[in-house]
DRENPAPA-916606 format. One line per field, with one value per residue (C-alpha): residue in three letters; residue number from 1; chain; x, y negated, z. Coordinates in nm, 4 decimals, padded with zeros to 6 digits, m for minus. Each point is the difference from the previous one (the first is absolute). Layout:
<guros>
rest [ala  ...]
nr [NUM  ...]
kette [A  ...]
px [X  ...]
py [Y  ...]
pz [Z  ...]
</guros>
This chain:
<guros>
rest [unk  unk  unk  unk  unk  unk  unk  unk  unk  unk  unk  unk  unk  unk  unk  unk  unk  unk  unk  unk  unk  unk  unk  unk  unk  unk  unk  unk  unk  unk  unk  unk  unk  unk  unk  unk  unk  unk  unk  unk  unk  unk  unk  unk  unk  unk  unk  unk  unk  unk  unk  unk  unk  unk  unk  unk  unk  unk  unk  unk  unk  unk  unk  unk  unk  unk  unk  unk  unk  unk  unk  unk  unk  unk  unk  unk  unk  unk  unk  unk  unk  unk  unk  unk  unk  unk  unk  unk  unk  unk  unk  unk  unk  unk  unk  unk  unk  unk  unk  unk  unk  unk  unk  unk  unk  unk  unk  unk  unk  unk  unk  unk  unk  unk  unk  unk  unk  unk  unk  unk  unk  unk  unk  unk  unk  unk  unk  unk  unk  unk  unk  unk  unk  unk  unk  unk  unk  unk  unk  unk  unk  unk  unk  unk  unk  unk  unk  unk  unk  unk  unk  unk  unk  unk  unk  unk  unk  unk  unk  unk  unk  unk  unk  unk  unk  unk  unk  unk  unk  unk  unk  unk  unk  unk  unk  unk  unk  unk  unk  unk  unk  unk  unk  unk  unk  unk  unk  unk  unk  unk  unk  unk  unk  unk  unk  unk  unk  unk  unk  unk  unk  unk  unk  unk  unk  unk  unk  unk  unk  unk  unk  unk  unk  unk  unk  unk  unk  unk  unk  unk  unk  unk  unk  unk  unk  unk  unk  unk  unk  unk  unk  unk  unk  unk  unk  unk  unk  unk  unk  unk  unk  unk  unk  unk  unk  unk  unk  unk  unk  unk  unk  unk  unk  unk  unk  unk  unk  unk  unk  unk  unk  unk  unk  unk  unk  unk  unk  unk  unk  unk  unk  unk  unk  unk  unk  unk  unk  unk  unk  unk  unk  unk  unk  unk  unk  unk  unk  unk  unk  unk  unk  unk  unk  unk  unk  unk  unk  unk  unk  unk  unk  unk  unk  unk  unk  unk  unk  unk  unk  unk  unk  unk  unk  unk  unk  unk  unk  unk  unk  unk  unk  unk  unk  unk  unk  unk  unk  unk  unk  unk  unk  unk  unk  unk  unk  unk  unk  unk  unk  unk  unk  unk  unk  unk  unk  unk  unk  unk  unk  unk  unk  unk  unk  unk  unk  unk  unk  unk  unk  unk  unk  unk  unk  unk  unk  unk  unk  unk  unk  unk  unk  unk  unk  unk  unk  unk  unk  unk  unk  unk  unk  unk  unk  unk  unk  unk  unk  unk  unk  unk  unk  unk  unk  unk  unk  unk  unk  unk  unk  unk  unk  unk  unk  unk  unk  unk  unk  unk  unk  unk  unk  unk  unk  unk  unk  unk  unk  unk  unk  unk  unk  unk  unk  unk  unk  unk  unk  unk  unk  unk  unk  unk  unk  unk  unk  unk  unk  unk  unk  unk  unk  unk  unk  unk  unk  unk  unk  unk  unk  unk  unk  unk  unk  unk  unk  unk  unk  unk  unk  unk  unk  unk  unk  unk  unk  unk  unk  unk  unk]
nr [1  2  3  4  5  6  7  8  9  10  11  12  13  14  15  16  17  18  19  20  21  22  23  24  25  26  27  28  29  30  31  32  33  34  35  36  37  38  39  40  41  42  43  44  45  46  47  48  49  50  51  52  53  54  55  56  57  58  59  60  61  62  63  64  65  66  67  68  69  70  71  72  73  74  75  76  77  78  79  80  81  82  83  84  85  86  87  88  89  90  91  92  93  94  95  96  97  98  99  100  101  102  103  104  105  106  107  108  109  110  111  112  113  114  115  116  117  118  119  120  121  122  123  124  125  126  127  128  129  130  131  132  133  134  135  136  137  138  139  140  141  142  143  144  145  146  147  148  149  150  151  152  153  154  155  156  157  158  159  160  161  162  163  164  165  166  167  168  169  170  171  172  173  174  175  176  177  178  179  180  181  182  183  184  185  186  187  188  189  190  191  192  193  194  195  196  197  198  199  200  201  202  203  204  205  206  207  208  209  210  211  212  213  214  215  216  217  218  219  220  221  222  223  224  225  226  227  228  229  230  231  232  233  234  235  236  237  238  239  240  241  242  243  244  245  246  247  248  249  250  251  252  253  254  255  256  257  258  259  260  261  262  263  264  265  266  267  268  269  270  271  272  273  274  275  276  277  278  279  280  281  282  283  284  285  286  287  288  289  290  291  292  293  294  295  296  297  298  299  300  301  302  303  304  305  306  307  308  309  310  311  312  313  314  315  316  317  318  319  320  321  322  323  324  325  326  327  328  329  330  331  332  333  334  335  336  337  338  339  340  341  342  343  344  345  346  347  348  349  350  351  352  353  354  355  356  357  358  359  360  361  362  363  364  365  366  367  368  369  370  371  372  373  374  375  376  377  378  379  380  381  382  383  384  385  386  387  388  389  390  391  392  393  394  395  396  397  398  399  400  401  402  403  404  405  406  407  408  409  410  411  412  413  414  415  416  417  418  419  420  421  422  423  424  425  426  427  428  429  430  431  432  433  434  435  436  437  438  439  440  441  442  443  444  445  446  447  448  449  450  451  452  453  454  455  456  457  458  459  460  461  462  463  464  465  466  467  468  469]
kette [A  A  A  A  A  A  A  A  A  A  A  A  A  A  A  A  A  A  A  A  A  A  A  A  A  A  A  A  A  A  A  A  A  A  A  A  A  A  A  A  A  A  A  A  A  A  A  A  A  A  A  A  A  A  A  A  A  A  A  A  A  A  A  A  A  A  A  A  A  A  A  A  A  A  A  A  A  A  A  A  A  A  A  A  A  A  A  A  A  A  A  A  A  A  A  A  A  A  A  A  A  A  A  A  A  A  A  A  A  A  A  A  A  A  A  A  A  A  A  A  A  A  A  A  A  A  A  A  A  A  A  A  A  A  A  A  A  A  A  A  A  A  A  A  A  A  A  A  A  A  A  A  A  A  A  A  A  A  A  A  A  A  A  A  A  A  A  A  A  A  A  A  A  A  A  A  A  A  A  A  A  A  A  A  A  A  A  A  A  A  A  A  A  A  A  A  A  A  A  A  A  A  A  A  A  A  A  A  A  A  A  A  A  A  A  A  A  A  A  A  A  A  A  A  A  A  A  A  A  A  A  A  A  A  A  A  A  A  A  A  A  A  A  A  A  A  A  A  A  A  A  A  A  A  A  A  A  A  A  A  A  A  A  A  A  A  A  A  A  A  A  A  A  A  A  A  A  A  A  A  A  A  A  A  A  A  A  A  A  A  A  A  A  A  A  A  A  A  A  A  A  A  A  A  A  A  A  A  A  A  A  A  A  A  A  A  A  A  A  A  A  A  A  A  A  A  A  A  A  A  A  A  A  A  A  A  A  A  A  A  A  A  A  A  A  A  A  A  A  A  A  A  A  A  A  A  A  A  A  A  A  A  A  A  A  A  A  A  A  A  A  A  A  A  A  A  A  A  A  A  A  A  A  A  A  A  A  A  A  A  A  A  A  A  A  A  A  A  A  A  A  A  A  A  A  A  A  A  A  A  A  A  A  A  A  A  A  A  A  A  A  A  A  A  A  A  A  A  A  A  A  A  A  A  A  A  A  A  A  A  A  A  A  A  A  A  A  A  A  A  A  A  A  A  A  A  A  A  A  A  A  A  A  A  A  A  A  A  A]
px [00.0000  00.1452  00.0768  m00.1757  00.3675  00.1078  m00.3655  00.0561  00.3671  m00.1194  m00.2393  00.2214  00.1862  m00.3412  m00.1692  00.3281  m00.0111  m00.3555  00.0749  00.2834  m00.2486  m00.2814  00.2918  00.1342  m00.3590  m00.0483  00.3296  00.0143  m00.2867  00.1154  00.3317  m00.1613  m00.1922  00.3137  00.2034  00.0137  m00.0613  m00.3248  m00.1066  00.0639  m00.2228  m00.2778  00.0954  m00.0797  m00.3051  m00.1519  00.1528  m00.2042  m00.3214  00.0198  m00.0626  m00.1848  m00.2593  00.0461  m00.1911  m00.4103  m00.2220  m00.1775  m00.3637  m00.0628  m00.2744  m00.0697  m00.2958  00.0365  00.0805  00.3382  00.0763  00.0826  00.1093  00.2081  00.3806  00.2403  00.2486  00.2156  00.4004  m00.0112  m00.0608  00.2031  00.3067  m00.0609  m00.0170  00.3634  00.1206  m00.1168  00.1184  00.3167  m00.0091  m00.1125  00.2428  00.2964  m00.1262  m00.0073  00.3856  00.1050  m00.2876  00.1206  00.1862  m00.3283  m00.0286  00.2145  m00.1732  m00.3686  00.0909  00.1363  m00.3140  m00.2542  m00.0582  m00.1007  m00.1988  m00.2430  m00.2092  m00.0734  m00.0699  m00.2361  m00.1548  m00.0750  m00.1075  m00.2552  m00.1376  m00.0279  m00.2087  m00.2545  m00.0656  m00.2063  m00.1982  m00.0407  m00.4139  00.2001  00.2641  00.0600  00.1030  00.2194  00.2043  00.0448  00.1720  00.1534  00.1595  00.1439  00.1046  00.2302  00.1579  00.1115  00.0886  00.2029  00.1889  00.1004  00.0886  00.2634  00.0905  00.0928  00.1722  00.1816  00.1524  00.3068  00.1446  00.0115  m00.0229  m00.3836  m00.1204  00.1333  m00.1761  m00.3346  00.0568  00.0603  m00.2917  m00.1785  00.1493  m00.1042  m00.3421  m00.0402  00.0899  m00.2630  m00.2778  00.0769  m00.0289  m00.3383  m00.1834  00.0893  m00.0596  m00.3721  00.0004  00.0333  m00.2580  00.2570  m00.0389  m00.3398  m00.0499  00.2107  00.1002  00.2958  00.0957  m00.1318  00.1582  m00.3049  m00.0555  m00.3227  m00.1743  00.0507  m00.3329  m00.0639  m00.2846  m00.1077  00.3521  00.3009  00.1926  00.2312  00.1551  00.2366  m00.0285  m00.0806  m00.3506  m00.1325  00.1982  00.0843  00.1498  00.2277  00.0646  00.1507  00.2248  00.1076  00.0953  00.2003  00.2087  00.0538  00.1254  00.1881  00.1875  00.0284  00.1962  00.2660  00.0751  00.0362  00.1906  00.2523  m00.0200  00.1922  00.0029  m00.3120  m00.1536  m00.0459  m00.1216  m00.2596  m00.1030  m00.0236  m00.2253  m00.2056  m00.0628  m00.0511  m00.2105  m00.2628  m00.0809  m00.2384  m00.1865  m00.0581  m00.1107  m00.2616  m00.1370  m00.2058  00.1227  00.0429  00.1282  00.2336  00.1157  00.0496  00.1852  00.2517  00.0177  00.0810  00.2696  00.1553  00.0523  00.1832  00.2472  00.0288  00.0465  00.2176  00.2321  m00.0101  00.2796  00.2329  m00.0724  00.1520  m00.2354  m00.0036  m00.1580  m00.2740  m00.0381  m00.0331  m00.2374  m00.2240  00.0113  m00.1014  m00.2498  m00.1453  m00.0401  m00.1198  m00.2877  m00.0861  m00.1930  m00.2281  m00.0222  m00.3509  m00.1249  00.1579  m00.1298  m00.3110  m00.0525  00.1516  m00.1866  m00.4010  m00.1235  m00.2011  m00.2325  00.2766  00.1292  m00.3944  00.0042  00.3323  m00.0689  m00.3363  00.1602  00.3055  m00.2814  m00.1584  00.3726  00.0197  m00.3251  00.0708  00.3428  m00.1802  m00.2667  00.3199  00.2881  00.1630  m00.0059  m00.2045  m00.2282  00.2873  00.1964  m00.1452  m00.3425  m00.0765  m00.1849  m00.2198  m00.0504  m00.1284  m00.3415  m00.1563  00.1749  m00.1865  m00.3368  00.1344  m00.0580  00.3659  m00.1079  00.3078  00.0345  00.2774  00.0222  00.3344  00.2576  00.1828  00.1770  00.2843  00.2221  00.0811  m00.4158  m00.0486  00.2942  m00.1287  m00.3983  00.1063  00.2466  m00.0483  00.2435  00.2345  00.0458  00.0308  00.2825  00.1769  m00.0624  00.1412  00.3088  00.0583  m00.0113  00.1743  00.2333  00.2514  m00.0969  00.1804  00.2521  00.1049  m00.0226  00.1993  00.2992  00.0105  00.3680  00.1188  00.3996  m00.1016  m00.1638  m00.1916  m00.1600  m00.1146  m00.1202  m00.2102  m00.1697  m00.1173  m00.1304  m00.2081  m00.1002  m00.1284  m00.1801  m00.2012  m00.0852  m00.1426  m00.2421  m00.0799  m00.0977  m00.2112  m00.1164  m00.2187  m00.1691  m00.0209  m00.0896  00.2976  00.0809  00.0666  00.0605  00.3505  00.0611  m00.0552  00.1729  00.3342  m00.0027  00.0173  00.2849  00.1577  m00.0571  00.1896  00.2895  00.0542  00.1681  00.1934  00.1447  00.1526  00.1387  00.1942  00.1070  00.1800  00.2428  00.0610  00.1987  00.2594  00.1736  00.3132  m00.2493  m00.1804  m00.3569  m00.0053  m00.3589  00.0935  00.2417  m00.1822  m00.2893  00.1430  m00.1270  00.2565  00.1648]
py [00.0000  m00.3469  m00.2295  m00.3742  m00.1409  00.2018  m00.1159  m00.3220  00.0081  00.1605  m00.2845  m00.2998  00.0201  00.0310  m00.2535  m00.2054  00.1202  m00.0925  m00.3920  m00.0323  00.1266  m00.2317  m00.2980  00.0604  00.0023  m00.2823  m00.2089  00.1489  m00.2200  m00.2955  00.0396  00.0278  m00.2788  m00.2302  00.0967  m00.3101  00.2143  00.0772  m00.2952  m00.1325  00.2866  m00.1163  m00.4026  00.1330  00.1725  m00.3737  m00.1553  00.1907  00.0094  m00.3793  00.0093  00.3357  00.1542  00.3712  00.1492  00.0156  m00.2311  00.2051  m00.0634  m00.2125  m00.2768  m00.2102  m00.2717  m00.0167  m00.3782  m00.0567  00.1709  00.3151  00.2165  00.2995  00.0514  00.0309  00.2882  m00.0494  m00.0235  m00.2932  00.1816  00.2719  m00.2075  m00.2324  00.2970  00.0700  m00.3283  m00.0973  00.3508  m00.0285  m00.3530  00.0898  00.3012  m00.3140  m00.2288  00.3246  00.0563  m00.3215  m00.2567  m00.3708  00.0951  m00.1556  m00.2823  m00.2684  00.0966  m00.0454  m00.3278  m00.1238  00.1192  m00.1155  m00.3569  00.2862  00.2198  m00.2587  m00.0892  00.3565  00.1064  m00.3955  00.1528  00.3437  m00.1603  m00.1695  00.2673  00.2340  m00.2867  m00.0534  00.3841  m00.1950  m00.1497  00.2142  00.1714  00.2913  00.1673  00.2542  m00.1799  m00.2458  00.2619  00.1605  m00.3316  m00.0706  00.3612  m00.0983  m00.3157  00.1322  00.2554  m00.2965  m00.1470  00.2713  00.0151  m00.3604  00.0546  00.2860  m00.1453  m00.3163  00.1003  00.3424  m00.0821  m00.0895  00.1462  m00.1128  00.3672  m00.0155  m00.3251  00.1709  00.3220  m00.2153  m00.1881  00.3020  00.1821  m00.2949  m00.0114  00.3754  m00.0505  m00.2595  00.2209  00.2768  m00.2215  m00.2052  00.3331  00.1092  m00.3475  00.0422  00.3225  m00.0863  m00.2893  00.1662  00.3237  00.2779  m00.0223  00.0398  00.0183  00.2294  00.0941  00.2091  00.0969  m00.3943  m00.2099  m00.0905  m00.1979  m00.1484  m00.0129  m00.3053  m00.1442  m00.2859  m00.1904  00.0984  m00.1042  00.1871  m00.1144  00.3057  m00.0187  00.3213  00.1343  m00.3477  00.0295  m00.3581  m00.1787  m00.2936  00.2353  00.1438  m00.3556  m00.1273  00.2477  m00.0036  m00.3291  m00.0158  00.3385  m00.1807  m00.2900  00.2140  00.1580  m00.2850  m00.1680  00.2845  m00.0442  m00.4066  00.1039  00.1906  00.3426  00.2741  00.3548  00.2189  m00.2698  m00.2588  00.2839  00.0851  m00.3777  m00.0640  00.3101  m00.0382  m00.3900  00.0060  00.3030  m00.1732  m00.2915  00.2443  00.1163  m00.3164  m00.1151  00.2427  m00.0383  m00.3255  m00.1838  m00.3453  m00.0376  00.2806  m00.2445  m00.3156  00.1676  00.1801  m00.3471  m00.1789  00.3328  m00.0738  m00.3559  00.0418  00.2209  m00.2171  m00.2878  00.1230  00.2899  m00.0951  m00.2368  00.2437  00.2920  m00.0593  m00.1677  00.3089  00.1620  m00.2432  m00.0190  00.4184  m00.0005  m00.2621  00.1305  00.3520  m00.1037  m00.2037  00.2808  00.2471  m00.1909  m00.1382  00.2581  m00.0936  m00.3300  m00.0200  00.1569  m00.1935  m00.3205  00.1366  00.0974  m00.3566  m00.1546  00.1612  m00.0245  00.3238  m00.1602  00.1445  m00.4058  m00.0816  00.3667  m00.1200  m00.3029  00.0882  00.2587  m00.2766  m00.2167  00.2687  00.0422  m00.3702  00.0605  00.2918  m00.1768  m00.3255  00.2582  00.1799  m00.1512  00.1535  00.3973  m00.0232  00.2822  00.3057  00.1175  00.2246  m00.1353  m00.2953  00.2136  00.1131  m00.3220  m00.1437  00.1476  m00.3300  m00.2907  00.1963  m00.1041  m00.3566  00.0017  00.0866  00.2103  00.2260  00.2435  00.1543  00.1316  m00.0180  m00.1487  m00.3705  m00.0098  m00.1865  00.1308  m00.2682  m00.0744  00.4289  m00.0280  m00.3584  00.1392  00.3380  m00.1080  m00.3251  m00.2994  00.1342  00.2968  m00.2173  m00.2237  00.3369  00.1442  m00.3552  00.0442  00.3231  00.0238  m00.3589  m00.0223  00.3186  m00.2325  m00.3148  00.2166  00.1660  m00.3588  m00.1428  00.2273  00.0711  m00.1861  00.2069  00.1728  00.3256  m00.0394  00.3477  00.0040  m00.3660  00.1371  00.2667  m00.2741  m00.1670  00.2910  00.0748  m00.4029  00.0314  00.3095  m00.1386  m00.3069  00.2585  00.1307  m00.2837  m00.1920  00.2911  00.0132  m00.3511  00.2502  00.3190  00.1408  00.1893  00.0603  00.3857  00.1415  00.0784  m00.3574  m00.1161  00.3309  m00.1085  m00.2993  00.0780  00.2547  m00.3321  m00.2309  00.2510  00.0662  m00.4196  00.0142  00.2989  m00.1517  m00.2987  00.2979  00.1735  m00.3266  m00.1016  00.2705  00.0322  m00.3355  00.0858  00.2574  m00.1782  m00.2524  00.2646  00.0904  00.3542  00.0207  m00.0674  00.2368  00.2843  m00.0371  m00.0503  m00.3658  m00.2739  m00.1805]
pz [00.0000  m00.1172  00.2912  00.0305  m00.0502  m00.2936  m00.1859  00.1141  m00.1242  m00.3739  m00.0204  00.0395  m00.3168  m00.1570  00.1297  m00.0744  m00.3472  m00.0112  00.0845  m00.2402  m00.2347  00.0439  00.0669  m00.3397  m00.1836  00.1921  m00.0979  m00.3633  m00.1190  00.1826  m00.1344  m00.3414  m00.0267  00.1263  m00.3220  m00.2008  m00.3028  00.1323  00.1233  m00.4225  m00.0583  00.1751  m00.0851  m00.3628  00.0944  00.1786  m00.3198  m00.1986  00.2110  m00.0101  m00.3817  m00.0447  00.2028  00.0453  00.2650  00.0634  00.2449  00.2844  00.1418  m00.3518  00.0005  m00.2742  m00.0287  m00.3857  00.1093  m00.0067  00.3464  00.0936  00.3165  00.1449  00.1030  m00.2995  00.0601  m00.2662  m00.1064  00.1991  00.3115  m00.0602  m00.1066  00.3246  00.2226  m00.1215  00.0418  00.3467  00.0945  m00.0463  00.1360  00.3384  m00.0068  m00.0342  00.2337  00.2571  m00.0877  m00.0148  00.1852  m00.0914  m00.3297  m00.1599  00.2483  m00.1639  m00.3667  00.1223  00.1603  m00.3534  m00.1594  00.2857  m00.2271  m00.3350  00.2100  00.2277  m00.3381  m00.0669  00.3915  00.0217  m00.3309  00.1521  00.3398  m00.1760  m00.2210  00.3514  00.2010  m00.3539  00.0979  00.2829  m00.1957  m00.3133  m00.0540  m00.1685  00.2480  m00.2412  m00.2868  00.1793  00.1749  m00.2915  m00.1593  00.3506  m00.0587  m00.3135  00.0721  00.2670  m00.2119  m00.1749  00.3055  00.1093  m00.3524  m00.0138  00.3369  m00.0691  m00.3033  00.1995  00.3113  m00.1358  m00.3574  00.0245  m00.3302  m00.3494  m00.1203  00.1856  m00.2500  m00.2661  00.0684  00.0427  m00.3176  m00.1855  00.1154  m00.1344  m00.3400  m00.0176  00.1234  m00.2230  m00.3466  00.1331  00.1013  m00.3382  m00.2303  00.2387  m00.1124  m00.3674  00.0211  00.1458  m00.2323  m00.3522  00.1323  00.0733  00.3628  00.2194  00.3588  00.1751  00.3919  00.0491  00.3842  00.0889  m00.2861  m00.1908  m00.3283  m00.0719  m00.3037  m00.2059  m00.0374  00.2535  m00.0260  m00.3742  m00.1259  m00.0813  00.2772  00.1193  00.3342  00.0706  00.3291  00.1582  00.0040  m00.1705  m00.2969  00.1885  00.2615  m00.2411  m00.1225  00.3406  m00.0096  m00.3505  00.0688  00.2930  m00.1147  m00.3167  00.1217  00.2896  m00.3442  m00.1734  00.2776  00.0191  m00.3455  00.0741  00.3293  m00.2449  00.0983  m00.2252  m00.0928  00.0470  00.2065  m00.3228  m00.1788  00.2228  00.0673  m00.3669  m00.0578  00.2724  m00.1153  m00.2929  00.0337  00.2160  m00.2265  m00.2255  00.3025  00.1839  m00.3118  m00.0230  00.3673  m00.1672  00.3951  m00.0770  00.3789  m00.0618  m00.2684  00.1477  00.3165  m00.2838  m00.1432  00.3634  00.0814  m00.3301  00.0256  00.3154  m00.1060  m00.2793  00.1856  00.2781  m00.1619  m00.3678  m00.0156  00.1486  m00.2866  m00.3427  m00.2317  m00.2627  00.3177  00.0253  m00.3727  m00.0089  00.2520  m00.1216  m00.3277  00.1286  00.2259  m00.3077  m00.2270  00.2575  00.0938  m00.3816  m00.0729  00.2729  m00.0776  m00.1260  00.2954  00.2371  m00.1518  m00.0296  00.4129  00.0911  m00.2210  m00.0111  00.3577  00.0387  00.3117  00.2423  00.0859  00.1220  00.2316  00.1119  00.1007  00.1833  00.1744  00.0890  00.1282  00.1837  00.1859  00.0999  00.1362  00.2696  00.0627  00.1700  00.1771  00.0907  00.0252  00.2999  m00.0208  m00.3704  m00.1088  00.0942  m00.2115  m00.3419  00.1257  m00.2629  m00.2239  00.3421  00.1009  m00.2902  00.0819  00.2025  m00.2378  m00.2790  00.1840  00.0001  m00.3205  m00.1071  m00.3619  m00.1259  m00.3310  00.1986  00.3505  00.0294  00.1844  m00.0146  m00.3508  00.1801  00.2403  00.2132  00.0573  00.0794  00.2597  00.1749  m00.0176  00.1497  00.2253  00.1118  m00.0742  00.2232  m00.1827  m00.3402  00.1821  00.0593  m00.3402  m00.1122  00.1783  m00.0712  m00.3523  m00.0645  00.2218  m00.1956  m00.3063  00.1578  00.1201  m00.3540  m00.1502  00.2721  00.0144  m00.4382  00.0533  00.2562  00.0166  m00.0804  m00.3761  m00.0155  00.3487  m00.0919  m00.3568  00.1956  00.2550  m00.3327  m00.1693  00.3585  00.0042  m00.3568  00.0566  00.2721  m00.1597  m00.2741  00.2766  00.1351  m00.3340  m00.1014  00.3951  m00.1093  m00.3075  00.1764  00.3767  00.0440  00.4019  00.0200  m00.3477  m00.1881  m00.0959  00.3468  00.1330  m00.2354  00.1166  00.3482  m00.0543  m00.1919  00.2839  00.2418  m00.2275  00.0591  00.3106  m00.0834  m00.3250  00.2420  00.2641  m00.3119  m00.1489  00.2741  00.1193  m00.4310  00.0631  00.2511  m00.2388  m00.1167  m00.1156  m00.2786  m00.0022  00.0404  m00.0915  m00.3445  00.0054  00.1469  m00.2037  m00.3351  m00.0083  m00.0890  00.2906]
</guros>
């Protein structure tokens, strides 16, 4: 019969065997996720949530009115889950490492948290819980990505992963809307990533897998002119190749989206590159580019003139449901309607003898954002999305060429959204979701710029990324 001490003895190493076990599974993923390799991994996975939506919206509700609800589990989430992972498992091995970086960034981030803060109390006041959490969901996965984006890049190999995800994003979604546009693509959903058909509104008006043509139109824009500006920032080698392709492949598509805000924020994006990086590219740069964006879009031409031109009764809708937004901001002015609830709370201005073709929401950005979310939350939508404008502009001349180049390209990008954001109601879809991503990659382009300039006096982010110094 075994003795109690000779058990006890052949369980120990066991037991110890046992904890070393579960320690390691433990550790294994930690250590993981806190491989910088990784961490890019799921960097490119935001990136690419940011422009694309792959994933599918649980507990959907839709009032056929603009508004919709249920939680988005998507790239986004998955890519986010990463991230923050293998934050938290740095902070726990070195606590403070971050300190001095989130203090730098503290001026970048306050917009975004004022923003947020003001969406969460309009979920006071909002008649429809369910659709405003569901925008307050995806508002702070946006939150959350210009939040990494601004406190943890620190790398010029990270922009140009972002910027090349873009380029390539741009190319597919580009050959999707032709594809829609001349009938060889339909509707399709594979594993989430979903293409709609390219009807909208009796007109052939195809979109890709954004949903609505002037969706697709945002983004056209702001990629194009994120492209366009590496080739005016000088970059080389398989990076002007793919900038190049990807531009001029989107002019044919945005074309076809029929979005005359689209437009007019390409237009505004252009002219600031033009304006602000132009004069240091060669002028048989400028004259190529012109010349190709000329002849790529001159097929459209008569098209074009046509939807600026012929007002289809869209202006009048516009405008009454702009009116109808001034409106609820002076009954509301505080905490607004809440947030995603403007088509819901249109219900009692109708019986005050408001009459609308469309029950939609505000065709202007800047009137959605101030009637959902009070002034307050305009002032902080203000400041959030000008302020990386100003600082792009502002530091264009700075020592380390590329890293300024890049702060323009963001700066004109923005201004894309927000010219298009006085057409459109953009707050949570991929134009609104890039520019977020854009708006957190400000502060990080300063963070890389400076260390560049202590080398022997040489920028190495030129050199590492195959841009000219």
């Amino acid at each position: 019969m075994t003795s109690p001490a000779l058990a006890r003895g052949a369980a120990d190493p066991l037991r110890d065997l046992a904890s070393r076990a579960a320690a390691a599974a433990i550790s294994m993923p930690m250590a993981l996720v806190a491989q910088r390799s990784v961490q890019r991994f799921f960097l490119l996975l935001a990136a690419v949530g940011a422009q694309i939506h792959v994933g599918k919206r649980l507990f959907y509700l839709s009032d056929g009115l603009g508004s919709s609800g249920g939680f988005d589990v998507s790239l986004t989430t998955f890519a986010l889950a990463g991230l923050y992972s293998a934050w938290l498992v740095e902070l726990a091995v070195r606590p403070g490492r971050d300190r001095r970086m989130l203090r730098s960034t503290l001026l970048s981030i306050l917009p975004a948290a004022l923003f947020l803060l003001c969406v969460f109390f309009s979920l006071f006041v909002a008649s429809n819980l369910p659709y405003a959490a569901a925008e307050a969901w995806d508002l702070t996965e946006m939150f959350l990505v210009l939040l990494y984006a601004a406190c943890r890049i620190s790398e010029n190999k990270e922009i140009l992963l972002i910027f090349r995800s873009i380029s390539l994003i741009l190319i597919l979604e580009s050959v999707l809307i032709i594809g829609q546009g001349i009938g060889l693509l339909g509707e399709f959903n594979l594993a989430g990533f979903k293409g709609a058909a390219a009807e909208f509104a009796g007109q052939n008006r195809p979109s890709g897998t954004f949903g609505a043509p002037n969706n697709a139109a945002g983004y056209l824009a702001a990629a194009g002119v994120i492209c366009l500006g590496n080739i005016l920032a000088g970059a080389r080698g398989i990076d002007r190749f793919l900038a190049a392709a990807a531009f001029l492949s989107a002019i044919p598509p945005l074309a076809l989206t029929l979005s005359r805000g689209g437009w007019f924020g390409f237009i505004a994006g252009t002219s600031v590159l033009i304006f602000f990086l132009a004069r240091r590219t060669r002028w048989k740069t400028c004259i190529a580019i012109v010349t190709c964006l000329g002849l790529a879009a001159l097929p459209f031409a008569p098209a074009i003139a046509q939807r600026i031109l012929d007002d289809d009764g869209s202006a009048e809708v516009r405008m009454g449901l702009n009116k109808l937004a001034l409106r609820m901001i002076l009954d509301h002015p505080v905490l607004g309607v809440g947030i995603n609830n403007f088509a819901t709370a249109m219900g009692p201005y109708r019986a005050r003898g408001y009459s609308l073709e469309w029950s939609y929401a505000a065709h202007n950005v800047y009137l959605l954002v101030c009637s959902e979310t009070g002034v307050f939350g305009l002032i902080a939508f203000l400041w959030l999305t000008l302020r990386p404008v100003y600082q792009g502009i502002r530091d264009r001349n700075g020592r380390d060429k590329v890293a300024a180049s890049w702060g323009v390209c963001c700066a004109a990008a923005i201004m894309t959204y927000l010219v298009q954001g006085a057409f459109e109601p953009a707050t949570t879809e991929s134009p609104a979701r890039l520019a977020w991503l854009l708006i957190g990659l400000a502060p990080a382009l300063v963070r890389i710029a400076r260390p560049a300039i202590s080398v022997r006096g040489k920028s190495t982010v030129g050199i590492a990324s195959g841009f000219p110094e």
